[in-house]
C-alpha positions in Angstrom: 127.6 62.5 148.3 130.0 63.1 145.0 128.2 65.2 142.5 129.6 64.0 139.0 130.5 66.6 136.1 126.9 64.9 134.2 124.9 65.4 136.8 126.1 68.9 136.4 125.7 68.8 133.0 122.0 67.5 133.0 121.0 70.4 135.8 123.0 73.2 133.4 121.1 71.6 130.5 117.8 71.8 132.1 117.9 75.3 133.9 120.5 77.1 132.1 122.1 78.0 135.3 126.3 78.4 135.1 128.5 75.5 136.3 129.7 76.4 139.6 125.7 77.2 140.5 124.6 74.1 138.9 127.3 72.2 141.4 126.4 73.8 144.1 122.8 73.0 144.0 123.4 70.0 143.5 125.7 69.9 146.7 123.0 71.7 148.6 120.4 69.3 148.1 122.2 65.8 148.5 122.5 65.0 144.3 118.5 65.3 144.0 117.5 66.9 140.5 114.2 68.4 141.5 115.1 69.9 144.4 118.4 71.2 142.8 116.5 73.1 139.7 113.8 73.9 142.8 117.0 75.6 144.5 118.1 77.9 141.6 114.7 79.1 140.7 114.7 80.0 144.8 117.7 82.1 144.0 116.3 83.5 140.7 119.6 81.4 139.1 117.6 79.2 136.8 116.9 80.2 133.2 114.4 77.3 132.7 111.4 76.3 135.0 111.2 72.3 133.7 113.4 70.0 132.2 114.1 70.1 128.6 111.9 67.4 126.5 114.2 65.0 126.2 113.3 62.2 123.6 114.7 59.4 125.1 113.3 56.6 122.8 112.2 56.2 119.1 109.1 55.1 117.4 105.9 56.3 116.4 102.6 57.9 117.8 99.3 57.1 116.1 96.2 58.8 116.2 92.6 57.2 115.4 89.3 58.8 115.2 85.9 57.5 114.8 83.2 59.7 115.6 82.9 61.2 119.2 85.9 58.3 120.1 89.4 59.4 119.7 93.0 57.6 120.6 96.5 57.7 120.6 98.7 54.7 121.1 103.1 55.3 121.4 105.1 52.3 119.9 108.5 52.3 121.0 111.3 51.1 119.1 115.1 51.3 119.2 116.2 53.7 116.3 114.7 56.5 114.1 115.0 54.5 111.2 112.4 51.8 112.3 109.7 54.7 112.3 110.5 55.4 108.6 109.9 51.3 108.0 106.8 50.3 106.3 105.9 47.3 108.1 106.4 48.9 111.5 104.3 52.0 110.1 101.5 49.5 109.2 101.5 47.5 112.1 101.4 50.6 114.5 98.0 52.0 112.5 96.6 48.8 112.7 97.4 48.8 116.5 95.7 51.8 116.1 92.6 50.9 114.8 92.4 47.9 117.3 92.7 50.3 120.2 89.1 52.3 119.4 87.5 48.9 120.6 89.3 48.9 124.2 89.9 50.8 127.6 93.8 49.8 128.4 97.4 49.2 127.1 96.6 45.9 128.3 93.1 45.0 126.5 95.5 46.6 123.6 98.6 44.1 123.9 95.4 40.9 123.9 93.6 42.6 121.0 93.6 40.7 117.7 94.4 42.0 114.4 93.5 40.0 111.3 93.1 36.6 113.6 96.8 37.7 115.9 96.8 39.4 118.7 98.6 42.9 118.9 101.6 41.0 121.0 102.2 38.0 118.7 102.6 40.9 115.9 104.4 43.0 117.9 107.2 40.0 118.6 107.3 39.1 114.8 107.8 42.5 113.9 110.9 42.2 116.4 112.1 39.3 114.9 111.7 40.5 110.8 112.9 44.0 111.5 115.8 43.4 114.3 115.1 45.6 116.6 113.4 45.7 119.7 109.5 47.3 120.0 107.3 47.7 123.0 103.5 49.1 123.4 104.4 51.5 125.7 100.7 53.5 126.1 97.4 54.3 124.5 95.0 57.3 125.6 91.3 57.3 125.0 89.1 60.3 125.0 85.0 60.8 123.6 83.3 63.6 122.9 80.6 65.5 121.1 83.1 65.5 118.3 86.6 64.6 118.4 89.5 66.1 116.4 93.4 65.0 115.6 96.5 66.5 114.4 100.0 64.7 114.1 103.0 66.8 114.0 106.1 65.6 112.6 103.9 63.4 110.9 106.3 60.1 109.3 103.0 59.2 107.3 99.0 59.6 107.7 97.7 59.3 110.7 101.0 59.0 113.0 104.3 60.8 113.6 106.2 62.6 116.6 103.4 64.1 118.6 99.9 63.0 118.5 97.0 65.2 119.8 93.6 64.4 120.2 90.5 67.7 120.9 87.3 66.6 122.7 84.5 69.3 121.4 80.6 69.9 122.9 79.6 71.4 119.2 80.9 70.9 115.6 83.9 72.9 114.5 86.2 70.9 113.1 88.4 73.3 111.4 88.8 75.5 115.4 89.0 72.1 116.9 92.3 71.2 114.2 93.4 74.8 115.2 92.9 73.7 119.2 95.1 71.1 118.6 97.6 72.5 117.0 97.9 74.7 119.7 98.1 71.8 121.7 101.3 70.6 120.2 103.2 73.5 120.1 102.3 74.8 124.2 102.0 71.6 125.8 99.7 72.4 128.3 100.0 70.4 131.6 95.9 70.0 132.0 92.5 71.6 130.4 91.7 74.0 132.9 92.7 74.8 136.9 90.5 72.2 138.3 92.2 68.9 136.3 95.4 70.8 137.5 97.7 68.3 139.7 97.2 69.6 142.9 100.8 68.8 144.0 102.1 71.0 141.0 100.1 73.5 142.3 101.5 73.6 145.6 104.6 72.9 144.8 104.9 76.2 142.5 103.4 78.3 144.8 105.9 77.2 147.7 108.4 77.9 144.7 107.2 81.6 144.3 107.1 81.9 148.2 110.7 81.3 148.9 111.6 83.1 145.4 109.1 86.3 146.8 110.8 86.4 150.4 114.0 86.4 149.4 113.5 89.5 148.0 113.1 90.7 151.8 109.9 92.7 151.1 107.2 92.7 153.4 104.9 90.1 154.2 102.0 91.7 152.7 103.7 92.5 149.5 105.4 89.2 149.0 101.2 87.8 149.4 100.2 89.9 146.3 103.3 88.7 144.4 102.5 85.2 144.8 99.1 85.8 143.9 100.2 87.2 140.7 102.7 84.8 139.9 100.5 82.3 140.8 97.9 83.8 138.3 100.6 83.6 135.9 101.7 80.4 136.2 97.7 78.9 136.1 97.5 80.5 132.8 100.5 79.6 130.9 100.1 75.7 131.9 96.4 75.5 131.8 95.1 75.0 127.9 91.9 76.9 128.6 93.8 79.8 130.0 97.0 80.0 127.5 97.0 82.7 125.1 95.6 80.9 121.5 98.6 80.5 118.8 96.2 81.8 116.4 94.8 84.8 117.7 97.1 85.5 121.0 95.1 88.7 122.4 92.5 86.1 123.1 92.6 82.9 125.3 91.7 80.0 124.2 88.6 79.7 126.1 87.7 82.4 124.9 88.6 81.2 121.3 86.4 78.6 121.7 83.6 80.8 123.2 84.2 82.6 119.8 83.6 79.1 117.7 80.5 78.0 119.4 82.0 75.3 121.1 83.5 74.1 124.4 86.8 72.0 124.9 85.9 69.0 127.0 89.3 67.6 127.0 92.4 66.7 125.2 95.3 64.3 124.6 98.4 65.0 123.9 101.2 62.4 123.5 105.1 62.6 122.0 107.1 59.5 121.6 110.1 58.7 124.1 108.6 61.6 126.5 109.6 60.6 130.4 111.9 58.4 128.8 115.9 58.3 129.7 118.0 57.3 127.1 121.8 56.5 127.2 123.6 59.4 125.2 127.5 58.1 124.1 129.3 60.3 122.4 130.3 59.3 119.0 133.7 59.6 118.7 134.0 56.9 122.0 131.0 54.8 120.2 133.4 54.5 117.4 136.5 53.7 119.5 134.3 51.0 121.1 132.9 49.5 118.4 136.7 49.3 117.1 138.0 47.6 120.4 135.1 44.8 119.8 133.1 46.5 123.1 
């Protein structure tokens, strides 16, 4: 098949790799992405391991805590300018606060608000503002106590990234620290056992084929991928990161410290997973001028 100069792009974008090795990866593997960026990390060619957060679609995330119940709920809208609107700020808190009281986006969506449910509001909103909105997800999570942080925060209680902390004991102020954390490393799960099993295997098969085709033996190409693999488990595992605040400890052992234990965690950023259209602005102008 034709590999196209953005597909290029996106692979040099995501991995860092240089153009002609970007292309041919891209060759090698039929135009598939993931095997492509799986390719140049094969043949130590890729600068990055995932892709690049991309935000592919605006809005806001809210946060929402009360007592051991925490959630976060994503409202997606069509510009960064809606998220700095008033009325959409106050109808995505009180979407919010409706979601503490159900299980699903769904329940959410059928949820009334002041006698309407989270839909109908939702449409007006679409209607006064002029731009189009959709409840994209919500995330519930209970605990002992439960703590939030919003980063990028547009106003209380919702912004950019959202991040709930599920905690056995009663630290706040470590728990706020936790999920601070949380924001800034991204982990992929809480510990090795919530871990995707198919990420697993897929990195190790990764560090195989990266280990052998250094040509040494076999039984020292087993204790490199043990110790990659080591590596890799504690670098997208929260428990087993190294904590922001105090990196010559982990963070379970951080919480050992406290007095608590992390039972869990959310962590949500608006447009993530998302692909956007990018134009470039010069030919968004020219368009617009044409009557396109």
């Amino acid at each position: 098949m034709a590999i196209t100069a953005a597909q290029v792009k996106e692979l040099r974008d995501m991995t860092g790799a240089g153009m002609m090795d970007a292309k041919k990866a891209l060759t090698e593997n039929g135009g598939d992405m993931e095997a492509a960026v799986d390719w140049l990390r094969t043949k130590g060619l890729a600068k990055a391991a995932k892709k690049s957060g991309r935000t592919a679609a605006e809005g806001l995330v809210a946060v929402s805590v009360d007592g051991g119940t925490g959630v976060a709920v994503e409202v997606n809208a069509e510009t960064d300018f809606v998220a700095k609107n008033a009325e959409f700020q106050k109808m995505v808190s009180d979407i919010s606060s409706a979601a503490l009281g159900v299980d699903s986006v769904e329940a959410l969506a059928e949820a009334e608000v002041d006698g309407k449910a989270v839909k109908t509001m939702i449409t007006d909103n679409i209607a006064k503002i002029g731009e189009n909105m959709t409840l994209r997800r919500m995330a519930k999570i209970e605990g002992g106590q439960v703590v939030c942080y919003v980063h990028n925060a547009a106003t209380d209680g919702m912004g950019n990234i959202g991040v709930l902390v599920a905690l056995s004991g009663d630290n706040e102020a470590f728990g706020r620290q936790v999920a601070m954390h949380i924001a800034a490393a991204n982990p992929a799960s809480l510990g090795e056992a919530d871990l995707d099993p198919a990420v697993v295997e897929k990195e190790r098969q990764v560090q195989i084929d990266i280990a052998r085709e250094s040509g040494k033996p076999e039984q020292v190409i087993e204790k490199m991928i043990e110790g990659r693999m080591k590596k890799f488990l504690s670098e997208v595992t929260l428990l087993g990161q190294a904590f922001v605040i105090d990196p010559d400890k982990t963070v379970a052992e951080a919480a050992t410290d406290a007095g608590v234990e992390i039972t869990g965690f959310v962590r949500m950023q608006v447009g993530e997973g998302i692909e956007k259209k990018q134009e470039d602005f010069a030919a968004e102008v020219a368009k617009a001028a044409q009557g396109g």
